[in-house]
Every structure is written in C-alpha cells, then in structure tokens.
C-alpha positions in Angstrom: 0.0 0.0 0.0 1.1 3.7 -1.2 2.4 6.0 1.7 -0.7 8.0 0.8 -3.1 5.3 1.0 -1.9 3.9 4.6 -2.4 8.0 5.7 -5.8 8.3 4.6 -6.8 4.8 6.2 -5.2 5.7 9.2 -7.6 8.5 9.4 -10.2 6.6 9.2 -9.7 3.9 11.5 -8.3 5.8 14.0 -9.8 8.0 17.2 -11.0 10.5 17.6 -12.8 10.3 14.7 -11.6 12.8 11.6 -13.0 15.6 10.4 -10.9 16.4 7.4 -10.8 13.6 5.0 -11.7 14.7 1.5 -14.4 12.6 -0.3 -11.7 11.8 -3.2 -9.0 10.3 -1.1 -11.4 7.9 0.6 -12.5 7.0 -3.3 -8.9 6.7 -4.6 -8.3 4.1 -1.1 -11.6 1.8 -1.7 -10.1 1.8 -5.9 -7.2 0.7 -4.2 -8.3 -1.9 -2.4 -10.0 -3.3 -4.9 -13.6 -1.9 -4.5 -16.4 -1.9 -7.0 -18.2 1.3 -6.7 -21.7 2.0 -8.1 -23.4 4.9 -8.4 -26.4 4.6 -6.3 -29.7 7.1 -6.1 -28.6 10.6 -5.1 -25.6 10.8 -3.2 -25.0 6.6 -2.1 -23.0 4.8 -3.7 -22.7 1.0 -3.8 -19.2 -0.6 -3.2 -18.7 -3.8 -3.1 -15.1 -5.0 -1.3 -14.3 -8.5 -0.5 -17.3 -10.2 -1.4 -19.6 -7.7 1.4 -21.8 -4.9 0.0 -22.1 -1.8 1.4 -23.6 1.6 0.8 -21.8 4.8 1.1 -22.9 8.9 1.2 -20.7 10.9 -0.8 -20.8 14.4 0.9 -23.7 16.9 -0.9 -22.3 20.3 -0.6 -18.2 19.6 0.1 -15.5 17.5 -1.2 -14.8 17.0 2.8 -16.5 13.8 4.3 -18.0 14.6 7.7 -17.7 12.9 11.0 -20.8 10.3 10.4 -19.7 9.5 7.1 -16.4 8.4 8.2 -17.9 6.4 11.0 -20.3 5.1 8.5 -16.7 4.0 6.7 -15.1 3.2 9.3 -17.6 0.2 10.1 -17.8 -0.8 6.4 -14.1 -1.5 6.2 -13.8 -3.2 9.2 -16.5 -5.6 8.3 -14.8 -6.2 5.2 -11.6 -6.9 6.7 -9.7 -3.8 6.0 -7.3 -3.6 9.6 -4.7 -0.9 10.8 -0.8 -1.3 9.3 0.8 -1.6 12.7 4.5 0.1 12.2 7.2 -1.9 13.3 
C-alpha cells in the first residue's frame, strides 16, 4: 500500500474520529483496495469489497467527508476486513 493510502486509512480507522478527509481520497483508497463502486440514487454509492456490499454517502455540498460518514466507513471497512498497518 502507497504511503498515501496507509495515511488516509489511518484516518479513518483511527480515534478521535476525523473531520478532514476529502471525499476523493477515501475513493482513490476503496479503488485501491479493490472496491467496486456503483453509483447509487442521489448521493449513495454501492461498493462492493471482499465479497460484502455496502452503501456509502458521498458528501452533498463539500469535497470534505463529515464525521458520520467516516464512521459510516469506518464500520464498512472493518467488516470487510480492512485492519490498521501496525508500524514496526
């Protein structure tokens, strides 16, 4: 994984919960990982990663993904599998 990439999931999985991730670095990390994403009605978007499908909000009036939304990530990639790089 990209120096870049490890940041931005970082971020997300870590505490307190971020509130400045923008909504295209979260959608360049999930390409990364491999995810299928769908455009859904509106602002969702279907992703599939790792054989589990989940639904995501892009943000309405900002590139800049708000607190919920990352939770709302958060949980997704965990279910899927997606875990913290530990640094040695």
């Amino acid at each position: 994984m990209s120096h870049k990439h490890d940041r931005i999931l970082q971020s997300i999985l870590e505490e307190p919960v971020s509130g400045n991730i923008h909504w295209r670095e979260v959608e360049s990390l999930l390409q990364h990982l491999g995810a299928d994403i769908e455009p859904g009605h509106g602002a969702r978007l279907k992703v599939l990663l790792n054989g589990v499908e989940g639904t995501l909000h892009r943000p309405h009036h900002s590139g800049v993904c708000s607190k919920q939304e990352i939770r709302h990530l958060r949980d997704y990639l965990l279910r899927v599998g997606v875990r913290k790089v530990e640094s040695p």
